[in-house]
VOVO-571763 format. One record per residue: x, y, z of N, C-alpha, C in turn; residue in one letter. Coordinates in steps of 0.1 Angstrom, whole numbers, plus 2048, in hexadecimal, padded with zeros to 3 digits. Example, Ala and Ser with C-alpha at 12.3 -4.5 7.8 and 13.67 -1.06 7.14 Angstrom:
8847C784E87B7D384E8847DF84Ea/8807EA8478897F584788180084Fs/
REM end
This chain:
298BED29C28CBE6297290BD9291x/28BBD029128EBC629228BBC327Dx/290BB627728FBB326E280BB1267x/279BAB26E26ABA426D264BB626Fx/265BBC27825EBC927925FBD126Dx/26EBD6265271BD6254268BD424Cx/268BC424F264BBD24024CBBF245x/24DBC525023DBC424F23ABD224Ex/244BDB253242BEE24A242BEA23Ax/24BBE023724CBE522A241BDB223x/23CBD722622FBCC222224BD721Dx/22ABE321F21DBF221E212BF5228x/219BFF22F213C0923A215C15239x/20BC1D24120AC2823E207C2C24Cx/20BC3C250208C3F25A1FFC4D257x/1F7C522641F1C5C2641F4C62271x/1F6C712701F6C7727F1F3C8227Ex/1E6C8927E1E4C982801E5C9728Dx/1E6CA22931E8CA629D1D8CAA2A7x/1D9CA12AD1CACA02B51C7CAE2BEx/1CBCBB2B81C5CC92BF1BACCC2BFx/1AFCCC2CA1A6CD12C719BCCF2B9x/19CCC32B4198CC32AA18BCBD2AEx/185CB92B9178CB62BC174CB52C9x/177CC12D0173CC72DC16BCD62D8x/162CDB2E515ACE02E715BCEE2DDx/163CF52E616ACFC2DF179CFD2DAx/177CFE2CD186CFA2C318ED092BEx/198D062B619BD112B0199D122A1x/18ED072A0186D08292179D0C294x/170D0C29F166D1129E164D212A1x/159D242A4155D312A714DD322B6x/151D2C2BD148D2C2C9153D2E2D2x/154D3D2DC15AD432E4158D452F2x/15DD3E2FA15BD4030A159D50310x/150D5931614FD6331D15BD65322x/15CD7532A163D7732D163D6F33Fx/170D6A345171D6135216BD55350x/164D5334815CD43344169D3A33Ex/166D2E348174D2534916BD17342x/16FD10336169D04333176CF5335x/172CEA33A177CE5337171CD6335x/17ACC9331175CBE33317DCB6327x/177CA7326180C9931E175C9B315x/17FC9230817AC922FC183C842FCx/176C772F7181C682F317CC6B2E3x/188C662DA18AC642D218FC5A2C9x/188C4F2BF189C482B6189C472A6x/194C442A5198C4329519CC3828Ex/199C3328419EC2828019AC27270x/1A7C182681A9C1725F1AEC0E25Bx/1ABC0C2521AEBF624C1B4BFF23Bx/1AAC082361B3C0E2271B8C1A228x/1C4C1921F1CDC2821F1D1C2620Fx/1DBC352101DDC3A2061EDC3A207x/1F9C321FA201C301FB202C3A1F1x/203C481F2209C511E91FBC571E2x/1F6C4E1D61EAC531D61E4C471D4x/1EAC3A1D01E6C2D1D01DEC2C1DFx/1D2C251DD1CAC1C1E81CCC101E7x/1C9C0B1F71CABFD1FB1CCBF8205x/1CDBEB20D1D1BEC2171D7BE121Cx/1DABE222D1E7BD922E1E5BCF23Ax/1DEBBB2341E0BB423C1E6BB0246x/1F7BB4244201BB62551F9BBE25Ex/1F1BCA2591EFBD32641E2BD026Fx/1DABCC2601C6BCC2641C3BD8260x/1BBBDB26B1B5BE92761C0BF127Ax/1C1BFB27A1CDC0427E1BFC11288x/1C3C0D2971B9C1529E1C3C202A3x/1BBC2A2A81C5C3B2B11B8C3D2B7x/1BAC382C41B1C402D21B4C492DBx/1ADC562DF1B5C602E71ABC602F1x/1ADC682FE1A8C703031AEC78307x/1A8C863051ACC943061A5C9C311x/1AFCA23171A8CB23211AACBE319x/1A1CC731719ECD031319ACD831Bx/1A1CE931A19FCF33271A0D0131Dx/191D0831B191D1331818AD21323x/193D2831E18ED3732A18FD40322x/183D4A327180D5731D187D6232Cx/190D653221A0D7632B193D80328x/18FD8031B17DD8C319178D8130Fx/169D8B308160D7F304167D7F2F5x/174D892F4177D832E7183D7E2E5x/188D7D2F2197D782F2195D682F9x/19BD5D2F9198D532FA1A3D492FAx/1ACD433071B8D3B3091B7D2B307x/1B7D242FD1B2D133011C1D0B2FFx/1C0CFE3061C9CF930A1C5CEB30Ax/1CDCE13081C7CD330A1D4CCA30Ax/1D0CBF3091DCCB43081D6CA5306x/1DDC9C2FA1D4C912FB1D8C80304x/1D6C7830C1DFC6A30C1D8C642FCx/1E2C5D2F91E1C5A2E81E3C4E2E8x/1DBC3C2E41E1C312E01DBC2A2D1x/1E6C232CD1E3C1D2C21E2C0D2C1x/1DEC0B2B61DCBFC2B91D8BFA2A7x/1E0BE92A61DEBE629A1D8BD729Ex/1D0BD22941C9BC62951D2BB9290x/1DBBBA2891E3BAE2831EEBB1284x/1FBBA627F205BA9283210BAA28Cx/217BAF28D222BAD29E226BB729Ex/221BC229A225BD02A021CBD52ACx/223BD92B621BBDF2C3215BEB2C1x/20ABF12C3207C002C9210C042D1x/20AC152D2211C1C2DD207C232E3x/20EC292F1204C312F620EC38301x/209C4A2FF20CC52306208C5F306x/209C66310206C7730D20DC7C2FFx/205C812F920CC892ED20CC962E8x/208C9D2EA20CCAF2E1203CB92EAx/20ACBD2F4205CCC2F81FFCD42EAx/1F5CD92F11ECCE62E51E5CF42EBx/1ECCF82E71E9D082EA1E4D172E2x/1D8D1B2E41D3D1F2D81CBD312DDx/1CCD392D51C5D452D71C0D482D2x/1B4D4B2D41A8D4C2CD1A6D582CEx/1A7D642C119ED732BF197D762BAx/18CD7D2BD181D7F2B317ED902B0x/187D982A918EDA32AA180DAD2A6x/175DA429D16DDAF296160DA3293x/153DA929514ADA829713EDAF291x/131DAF28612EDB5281121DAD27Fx/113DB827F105DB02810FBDBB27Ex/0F3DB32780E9DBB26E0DCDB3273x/0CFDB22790C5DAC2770CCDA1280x/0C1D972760CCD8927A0D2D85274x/0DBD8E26E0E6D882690F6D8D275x/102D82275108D8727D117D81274x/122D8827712ED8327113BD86279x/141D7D27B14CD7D286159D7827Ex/164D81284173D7F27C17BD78287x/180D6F28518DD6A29219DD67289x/1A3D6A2941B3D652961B5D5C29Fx/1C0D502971BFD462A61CFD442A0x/1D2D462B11E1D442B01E2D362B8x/1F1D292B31EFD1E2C11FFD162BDx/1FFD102C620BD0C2C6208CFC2CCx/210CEC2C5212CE12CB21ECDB2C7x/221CDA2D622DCD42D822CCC32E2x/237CBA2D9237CAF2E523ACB02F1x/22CCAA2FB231CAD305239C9D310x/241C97306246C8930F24FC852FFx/25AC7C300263C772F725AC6A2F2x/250C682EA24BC612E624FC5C2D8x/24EC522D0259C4D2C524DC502BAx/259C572AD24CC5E2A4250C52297x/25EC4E29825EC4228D261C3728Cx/250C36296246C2929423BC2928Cx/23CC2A28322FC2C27D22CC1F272x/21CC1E27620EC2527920CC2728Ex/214C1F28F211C2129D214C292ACx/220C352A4224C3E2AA216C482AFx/216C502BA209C562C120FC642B8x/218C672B4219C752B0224C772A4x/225C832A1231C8D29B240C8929Dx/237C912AC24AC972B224ACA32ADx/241CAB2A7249CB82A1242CC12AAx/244CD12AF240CD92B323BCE22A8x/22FCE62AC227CED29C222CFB2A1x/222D0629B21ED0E29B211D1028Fx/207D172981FAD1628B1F2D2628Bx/1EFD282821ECD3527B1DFD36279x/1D5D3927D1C8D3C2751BCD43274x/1B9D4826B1AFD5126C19FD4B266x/195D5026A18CD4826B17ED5326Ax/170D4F267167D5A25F15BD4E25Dx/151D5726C142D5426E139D5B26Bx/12DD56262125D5E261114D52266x/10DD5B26E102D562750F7D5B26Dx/0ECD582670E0D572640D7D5426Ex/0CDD5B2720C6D572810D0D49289x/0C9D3B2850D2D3028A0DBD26283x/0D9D2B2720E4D2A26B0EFD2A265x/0FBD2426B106D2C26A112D2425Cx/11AD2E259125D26250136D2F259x/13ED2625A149D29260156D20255x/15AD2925716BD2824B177D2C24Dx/181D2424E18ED2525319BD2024Bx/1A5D2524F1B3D262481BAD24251x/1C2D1A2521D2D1B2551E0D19254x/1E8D202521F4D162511F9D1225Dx/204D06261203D03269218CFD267x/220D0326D22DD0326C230CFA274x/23ECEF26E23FCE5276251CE427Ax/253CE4286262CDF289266CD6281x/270CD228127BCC327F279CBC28Cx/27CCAF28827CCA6290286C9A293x/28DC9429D295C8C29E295C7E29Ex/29AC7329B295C6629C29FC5D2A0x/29BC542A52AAC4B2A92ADC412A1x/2B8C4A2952C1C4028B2C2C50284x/2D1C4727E2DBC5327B2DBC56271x/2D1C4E2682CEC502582C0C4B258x/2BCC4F24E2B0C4C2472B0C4E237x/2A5C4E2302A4C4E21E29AC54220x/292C5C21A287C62216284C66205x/28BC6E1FE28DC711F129EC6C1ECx/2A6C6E1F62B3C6A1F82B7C63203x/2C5C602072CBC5B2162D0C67219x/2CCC652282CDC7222E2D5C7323Cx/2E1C7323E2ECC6E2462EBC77257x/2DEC762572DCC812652CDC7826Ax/2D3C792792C0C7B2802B6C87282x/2B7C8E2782ADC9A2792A8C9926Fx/29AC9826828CC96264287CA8262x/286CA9255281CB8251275CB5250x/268CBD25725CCB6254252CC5251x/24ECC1244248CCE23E23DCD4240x/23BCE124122ACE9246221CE023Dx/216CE7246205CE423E201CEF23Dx/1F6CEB2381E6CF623B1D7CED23Bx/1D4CF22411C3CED2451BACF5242x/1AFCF023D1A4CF723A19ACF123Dx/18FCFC241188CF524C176CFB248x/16ECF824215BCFA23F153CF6248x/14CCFE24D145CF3258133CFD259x/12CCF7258122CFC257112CF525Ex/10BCFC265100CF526F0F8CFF273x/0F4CF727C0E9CFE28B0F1D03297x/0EDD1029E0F0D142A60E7D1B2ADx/0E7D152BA0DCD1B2C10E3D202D3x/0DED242DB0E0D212E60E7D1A2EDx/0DCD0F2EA0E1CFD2EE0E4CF42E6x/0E6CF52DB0E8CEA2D10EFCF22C8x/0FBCED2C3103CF12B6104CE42AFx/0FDCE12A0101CD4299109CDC28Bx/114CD428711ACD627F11DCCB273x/11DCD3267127CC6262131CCD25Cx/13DCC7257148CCB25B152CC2248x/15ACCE248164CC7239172CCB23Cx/178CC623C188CC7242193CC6236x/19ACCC2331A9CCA22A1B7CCD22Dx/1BBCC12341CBCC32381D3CBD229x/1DDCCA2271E2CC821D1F3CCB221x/1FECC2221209CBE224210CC8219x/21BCD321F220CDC21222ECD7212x/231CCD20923CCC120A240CB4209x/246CAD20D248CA0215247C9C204x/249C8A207245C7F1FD23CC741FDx/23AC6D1F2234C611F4237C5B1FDx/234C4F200234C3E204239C371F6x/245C341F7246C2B1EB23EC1E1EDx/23BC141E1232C0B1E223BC021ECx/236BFB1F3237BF01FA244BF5205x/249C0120924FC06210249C0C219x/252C1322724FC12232250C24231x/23FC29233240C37239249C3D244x/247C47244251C53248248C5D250x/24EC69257249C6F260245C7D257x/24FC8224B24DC8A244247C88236x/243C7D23523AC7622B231C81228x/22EC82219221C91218218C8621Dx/20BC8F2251FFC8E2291F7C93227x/1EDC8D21E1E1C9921E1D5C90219x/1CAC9521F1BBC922231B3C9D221x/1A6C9821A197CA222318DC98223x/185CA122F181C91237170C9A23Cx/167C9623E159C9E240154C9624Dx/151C9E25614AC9726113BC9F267x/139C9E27312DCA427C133CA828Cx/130CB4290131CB42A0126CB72A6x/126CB32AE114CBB2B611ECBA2C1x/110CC72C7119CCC2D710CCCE2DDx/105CCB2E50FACCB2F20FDCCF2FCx/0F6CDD2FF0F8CE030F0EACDD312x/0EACD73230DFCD23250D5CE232Ex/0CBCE632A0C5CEB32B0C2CEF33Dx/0C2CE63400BBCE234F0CDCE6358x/0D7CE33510E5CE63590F0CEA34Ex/0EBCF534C0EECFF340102CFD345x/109CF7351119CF534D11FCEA34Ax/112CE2346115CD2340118CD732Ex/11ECD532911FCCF319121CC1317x/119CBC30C11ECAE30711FCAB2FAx/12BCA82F712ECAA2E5131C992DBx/130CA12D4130C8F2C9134C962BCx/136C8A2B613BC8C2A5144C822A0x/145C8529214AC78288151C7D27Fx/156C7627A162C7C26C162C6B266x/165C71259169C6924D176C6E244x/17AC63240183C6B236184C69229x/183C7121F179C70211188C6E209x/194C7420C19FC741FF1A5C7B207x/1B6C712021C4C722091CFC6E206x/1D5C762071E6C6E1FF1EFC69210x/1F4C6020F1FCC582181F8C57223x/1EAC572261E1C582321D6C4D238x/1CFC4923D1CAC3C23B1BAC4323Ex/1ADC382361A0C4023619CC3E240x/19EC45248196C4525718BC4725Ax/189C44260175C4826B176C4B274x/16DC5427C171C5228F165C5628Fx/166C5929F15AC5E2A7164C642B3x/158C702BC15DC762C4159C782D0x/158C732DE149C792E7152C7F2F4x/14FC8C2FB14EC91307149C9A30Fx/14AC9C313143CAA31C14FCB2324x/147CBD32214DCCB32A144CD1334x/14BCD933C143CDE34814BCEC346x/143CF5348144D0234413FD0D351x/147D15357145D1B36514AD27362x/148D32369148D4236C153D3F377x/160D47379167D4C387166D5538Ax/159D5D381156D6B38A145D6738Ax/13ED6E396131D6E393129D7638Bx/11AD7338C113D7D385114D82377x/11BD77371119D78364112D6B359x/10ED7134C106D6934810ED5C344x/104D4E348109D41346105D3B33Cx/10FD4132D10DD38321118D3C319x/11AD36311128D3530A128D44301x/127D4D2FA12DD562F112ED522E3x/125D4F2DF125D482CF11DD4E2C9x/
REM end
């Protein structure tokens, strides 16, 4: 890294990287909406984020070198119901970034295999009332050597994560509240230089990078054809450090945000294996993170490999 690149991290930047799993495709491993048994969904989700203020620790403010600090994806997403309560999804995103000022370049590349199981072990319904229990098991790993300390403009981690979660719907004829937990375990990670500083100097290229948990409220309409949501999010980093003032973030930097958005999902009536989805996020409060916005739009197409069964999703 060059001198001038130094002196414009350390001008104060911040980076952000959750891990773009499924966090706004059709069916997630946050929602409650379950593929049939043999019913195969799949399709792209593009995705935009961006940010001009962040959080240097817990100080706000923001950073002229940078501008705009944008993260655009497009993601495939592939879920299949093994039965109507067992449920395999899988996806992967291409990831690029881009900053508005400055002489730092974007990147762009495939970034984090995601793999997730979805169980809904127990089930219980009164009237119209109905209440559903899940387990979701999932795993993401890099899938390409992509550089994690570039930041704000690195596409990822680098870490392979393991995530835990259990999760609790309850339906009112078409109004629902859904709630979730997880922790979420993270590898170590490697970087090219043979020292670094974080709390100390640290005479190795291996990067300890500490679990999370997420928590996840999401509450709407659910019908048939239409599911609207809004949605409250809390990634909370169990670890890591500041951003010292006017110094250059880190990959194990603590992170933590909660952020409120909307999803809507439309299946179109007339070709009941079309889906078309949308949604937004904000982000309300964060330590070493920057206040992002986004938006989300794609569609899925949703098919039977076996015949003569009913054509609608399991929710």
């Amino acid at each position: 890294m060059t001198n001038y690149h130094k002196n414009t991290f350390r001008s104060g930047l911040l980076f952000i990287c959750v891990a773009i799993f499924f966090q706004a495709s059709g069916q997630t491993d946050m929602d409650a909406i379950m593929m049939n048994k043999h019913q195969f969904c799949n399709g792209l989700m593009y995705n935009y984020n961006s940010w001009d203020n962040y959080w240097e620790g817990t100080l706000k403010r923001n950073n002229q070198n940078l501008g705009t600090v944008s993260t655009q994806s497009v993601m495939y997403n592939a879920n299949y119901g093994i039965t109507n309560h067992l449920n395999v999804m899988v996806g992967a995103p291409d990831v690029w970034t881009h900053a508005t000022a400055g002489t730092l370049h974007g990147q762009r590349g495939i970034q984090d295999l995601s793999l997730f199981i979805k169980w809904k072990p127990y089930t219980w319904q009164s009237g119209k009332n109905k209440l559903g229990i899940y387990l979701i098991g999932g795993l993401t790993t890099p899938l390409t050597n992509y550089l994690v300390d570039y930041l704000p403009l690195s596409i990822g981690l680098g870490s392979t994560s393991t995530i835990s979660r259990v999760m609790a719907d309850f339906q009112h004829e078409r109004f629902t509240v859904t709630a979730s937990a997880a922790y979420i375990w993270r590898s170590n990670i490697t970087i090219d230089r043979t020292s670094y500083y974080d709390t100390e100097t640290e005479l190795t290229n291996e990067v300890k990078m500490p679990n999370a948990t997420q928590y996840q409220l999401r509450t709407g309409y659910r019908s048939k054809y239409l599911l609207a949501e809004a949605l409250l999010t809390n990634w909370t980093t169990l670890g890591g450090f500041d951003i010292t003032r006017n110094n250059m973030p880190f990959p194990s930097n603590r992170m933590n945000m909660t952020t409120v958005g909307v999803a809507v999902k439309y299946t179109l009536p007339q070709f009941a294996h079309l889906s078309l989805l949308g949604g937004a996020n904000y982000t309300l409060a964060g330590r070493n993170v920057g206040q992002g916005k986004g938006i989300n739009l794609g569609a899925f197409y949703a098919f039977y490999f076996k015949k003569n069964l009913p054509q609608h999703s399991n929710i």
